[in-house]
Residue frames as a rotation matrix with the C-alpha (Angstrom) as fourth column:
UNK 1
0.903 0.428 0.029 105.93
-0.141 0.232 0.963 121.90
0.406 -0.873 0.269 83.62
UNK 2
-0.228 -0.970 -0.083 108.86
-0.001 0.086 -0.996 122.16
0.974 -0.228 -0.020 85.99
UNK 3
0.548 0.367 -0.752 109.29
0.414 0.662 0.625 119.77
0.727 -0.653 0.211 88.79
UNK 4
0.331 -0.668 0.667 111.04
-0.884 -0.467 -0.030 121.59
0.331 -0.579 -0.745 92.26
UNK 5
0.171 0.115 -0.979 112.69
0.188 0.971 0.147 118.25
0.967 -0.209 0.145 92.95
UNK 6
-0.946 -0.310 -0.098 114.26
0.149 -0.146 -0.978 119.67
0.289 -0.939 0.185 96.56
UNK 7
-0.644 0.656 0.394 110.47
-0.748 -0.647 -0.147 120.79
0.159 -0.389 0.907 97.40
UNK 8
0.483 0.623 -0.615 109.23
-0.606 0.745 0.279 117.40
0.632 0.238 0.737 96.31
UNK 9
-0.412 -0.412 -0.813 112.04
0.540 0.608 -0.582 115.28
0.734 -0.679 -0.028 98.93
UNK 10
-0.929 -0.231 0.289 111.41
-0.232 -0.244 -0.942 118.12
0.288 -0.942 0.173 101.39
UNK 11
0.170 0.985 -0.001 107.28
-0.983 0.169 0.077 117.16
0.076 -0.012 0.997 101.37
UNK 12
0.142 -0.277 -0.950 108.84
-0.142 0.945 -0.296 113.31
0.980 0.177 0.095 100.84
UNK 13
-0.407 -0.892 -0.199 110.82
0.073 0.185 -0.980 113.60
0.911 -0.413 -0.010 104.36
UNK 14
-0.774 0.432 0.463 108.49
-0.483 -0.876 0.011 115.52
0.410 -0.215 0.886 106.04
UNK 15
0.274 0.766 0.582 105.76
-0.948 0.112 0.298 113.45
0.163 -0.633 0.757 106.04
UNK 16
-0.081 -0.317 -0.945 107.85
0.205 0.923 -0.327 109.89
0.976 -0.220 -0.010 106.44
UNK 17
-0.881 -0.365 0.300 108.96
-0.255 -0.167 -0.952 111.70
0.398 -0.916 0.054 109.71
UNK 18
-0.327 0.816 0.476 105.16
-0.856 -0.469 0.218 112.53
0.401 -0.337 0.852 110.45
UNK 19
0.481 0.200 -0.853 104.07
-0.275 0.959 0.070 108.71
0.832 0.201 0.517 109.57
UNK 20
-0.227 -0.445 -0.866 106.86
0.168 0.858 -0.485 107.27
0.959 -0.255 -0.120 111.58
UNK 21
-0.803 0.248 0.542 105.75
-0.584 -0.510 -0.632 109.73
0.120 -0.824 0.554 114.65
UNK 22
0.033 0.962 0.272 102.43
-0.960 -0.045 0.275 108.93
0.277 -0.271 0.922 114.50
UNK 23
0.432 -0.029 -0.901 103.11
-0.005 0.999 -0.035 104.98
0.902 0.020 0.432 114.37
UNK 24
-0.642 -0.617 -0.455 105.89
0.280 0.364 -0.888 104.94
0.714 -0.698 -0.061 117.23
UNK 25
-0.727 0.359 0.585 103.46
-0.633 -0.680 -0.370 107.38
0.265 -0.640 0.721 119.57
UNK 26
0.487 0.868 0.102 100.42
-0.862 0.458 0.218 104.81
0.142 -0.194 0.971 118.93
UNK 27
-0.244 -0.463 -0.852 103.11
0.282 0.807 -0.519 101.99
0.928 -0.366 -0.066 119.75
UNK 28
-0.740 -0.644 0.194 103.84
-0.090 -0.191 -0.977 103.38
0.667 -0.740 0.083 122.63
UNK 29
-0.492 0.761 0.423 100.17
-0.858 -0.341 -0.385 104.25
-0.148 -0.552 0.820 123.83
UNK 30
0.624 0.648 -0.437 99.13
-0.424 0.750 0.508 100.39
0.657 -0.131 0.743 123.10
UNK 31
0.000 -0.662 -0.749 102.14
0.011 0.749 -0.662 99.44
1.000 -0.008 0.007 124.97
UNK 32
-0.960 -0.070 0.270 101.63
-0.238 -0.302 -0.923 101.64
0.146 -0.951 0.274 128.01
UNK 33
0.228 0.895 -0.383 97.68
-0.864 0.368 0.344 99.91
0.449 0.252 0.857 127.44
UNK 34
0.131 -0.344 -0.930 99.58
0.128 0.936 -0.328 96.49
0.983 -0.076 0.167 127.94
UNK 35
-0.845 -0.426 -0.325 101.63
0.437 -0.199 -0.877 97.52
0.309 -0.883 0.354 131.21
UNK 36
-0.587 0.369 0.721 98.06
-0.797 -0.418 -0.435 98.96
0.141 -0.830 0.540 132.59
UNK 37
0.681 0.560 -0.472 96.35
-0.341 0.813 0.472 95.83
0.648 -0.160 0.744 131.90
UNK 38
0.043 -0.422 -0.905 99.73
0.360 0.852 -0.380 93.46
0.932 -0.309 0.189 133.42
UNK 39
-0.864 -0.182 0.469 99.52
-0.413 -0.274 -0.868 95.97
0.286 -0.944 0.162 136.92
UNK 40
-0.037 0.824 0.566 95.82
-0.946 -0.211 0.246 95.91
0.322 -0.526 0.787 137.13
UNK 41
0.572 0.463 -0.677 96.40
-0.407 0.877 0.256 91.64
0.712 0.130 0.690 137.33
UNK 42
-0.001 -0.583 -0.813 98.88
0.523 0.692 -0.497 92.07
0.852 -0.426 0.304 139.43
UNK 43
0.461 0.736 -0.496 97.12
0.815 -0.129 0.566 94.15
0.352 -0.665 -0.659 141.63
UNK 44
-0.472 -0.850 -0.232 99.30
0.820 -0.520 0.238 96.69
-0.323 -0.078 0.943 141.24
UNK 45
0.202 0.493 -0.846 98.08
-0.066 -0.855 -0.514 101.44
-0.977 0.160 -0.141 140.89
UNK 46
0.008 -0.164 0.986 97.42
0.933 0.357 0.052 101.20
-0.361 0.920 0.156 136.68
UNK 47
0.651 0.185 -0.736 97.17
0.143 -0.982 -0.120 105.44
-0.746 -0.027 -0.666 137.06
UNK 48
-0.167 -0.527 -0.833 100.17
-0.673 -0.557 0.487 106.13
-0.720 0.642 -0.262 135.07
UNK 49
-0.937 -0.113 0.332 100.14
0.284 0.310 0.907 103.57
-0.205 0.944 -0.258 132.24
UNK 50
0.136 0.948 0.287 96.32
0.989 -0.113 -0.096 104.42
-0.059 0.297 -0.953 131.83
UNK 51
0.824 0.092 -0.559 97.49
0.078 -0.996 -0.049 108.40
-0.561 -0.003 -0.828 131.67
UNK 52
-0.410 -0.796 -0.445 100.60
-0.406 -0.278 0.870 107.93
-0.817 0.538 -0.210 129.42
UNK 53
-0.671 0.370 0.642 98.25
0.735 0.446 0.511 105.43
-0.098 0.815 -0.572 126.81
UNK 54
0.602 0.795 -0.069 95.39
0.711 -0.574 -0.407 108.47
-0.363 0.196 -0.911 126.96
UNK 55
0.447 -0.234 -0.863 98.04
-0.217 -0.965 0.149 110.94
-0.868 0.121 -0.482 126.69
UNK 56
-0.602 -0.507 0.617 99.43
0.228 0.631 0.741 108.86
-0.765 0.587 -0.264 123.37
UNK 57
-0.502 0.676 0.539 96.44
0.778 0.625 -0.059 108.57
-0.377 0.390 -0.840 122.19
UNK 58
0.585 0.702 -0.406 95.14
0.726 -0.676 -0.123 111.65
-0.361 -0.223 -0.905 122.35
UNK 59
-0.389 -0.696 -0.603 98.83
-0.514 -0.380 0.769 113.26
-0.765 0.610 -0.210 120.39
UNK 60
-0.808 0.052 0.587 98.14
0.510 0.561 0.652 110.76
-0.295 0.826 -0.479 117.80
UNK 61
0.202 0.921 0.333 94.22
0.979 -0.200 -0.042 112.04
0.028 0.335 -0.942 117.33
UNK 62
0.555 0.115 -0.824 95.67
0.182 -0.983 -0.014 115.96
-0.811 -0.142 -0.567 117.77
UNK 63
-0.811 -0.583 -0.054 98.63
-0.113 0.065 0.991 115.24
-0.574 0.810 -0.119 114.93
UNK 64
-0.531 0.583 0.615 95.54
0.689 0.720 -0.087 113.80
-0.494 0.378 -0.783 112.96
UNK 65
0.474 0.783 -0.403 93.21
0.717 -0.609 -0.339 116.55
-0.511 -0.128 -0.850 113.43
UNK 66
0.232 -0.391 -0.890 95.94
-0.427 -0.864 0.268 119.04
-0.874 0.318 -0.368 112.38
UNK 67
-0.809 -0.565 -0.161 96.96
-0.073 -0.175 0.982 117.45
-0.583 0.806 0.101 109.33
UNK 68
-0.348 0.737 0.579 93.49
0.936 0.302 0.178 117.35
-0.044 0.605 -0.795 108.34
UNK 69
0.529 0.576 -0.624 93.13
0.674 -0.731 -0.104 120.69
-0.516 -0.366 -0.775 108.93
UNK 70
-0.220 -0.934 -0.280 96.17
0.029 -0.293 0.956 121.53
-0.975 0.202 0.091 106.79
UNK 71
-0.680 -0.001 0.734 94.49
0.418 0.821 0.388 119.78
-0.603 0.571 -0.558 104.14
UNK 72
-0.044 0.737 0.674 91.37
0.980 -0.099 0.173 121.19
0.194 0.668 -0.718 103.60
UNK 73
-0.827 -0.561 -0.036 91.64
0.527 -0.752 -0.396 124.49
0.195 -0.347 0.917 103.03
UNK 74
0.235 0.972 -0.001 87.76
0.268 -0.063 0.961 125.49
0.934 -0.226 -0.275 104.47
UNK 75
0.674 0.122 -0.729 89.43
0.669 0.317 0.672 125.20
0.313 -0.941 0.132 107.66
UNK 76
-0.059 -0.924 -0.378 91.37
0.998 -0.049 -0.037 128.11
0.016 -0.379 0.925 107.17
């Protein structure tokens, strides 16, 4: 048995990057949540933070979808 160890970091790196994507994006899309809640109390148009937290949200569940689709290989 012979381990590629460069093939095994580049699959290592790869998906840290993915991970940290997916986390910072669904930061962002509860934060721009927050800022549509603190307009709507201050009576203030919540249009864009409620369209940058959907559009978050909605990368995060498409990143998802593809790597599950990567995965199983039915789906190819």
């Amino acid at each position: 048995m012979d381990i590629k160890w460069g093939s095994l970091g580049q699959v290592f790196v790869v998906g840290l990057g993915a991970t940290v994507a997916v986390v910072v994006i669904f930061a962002l899309g509860v934060l721009a949540v927050s800022a549509r809640q603190a307009a709507q109390e201050r009576g203030r148009s919540a249009t864009v933070p409620a369209a940058a937290a959907a559009l978050c949200f909605a990368a995060c569940a498409a990143i998802v979808v593809y790597g599950i689709y990567l995965i199983v290989p039915q789906f190819h």
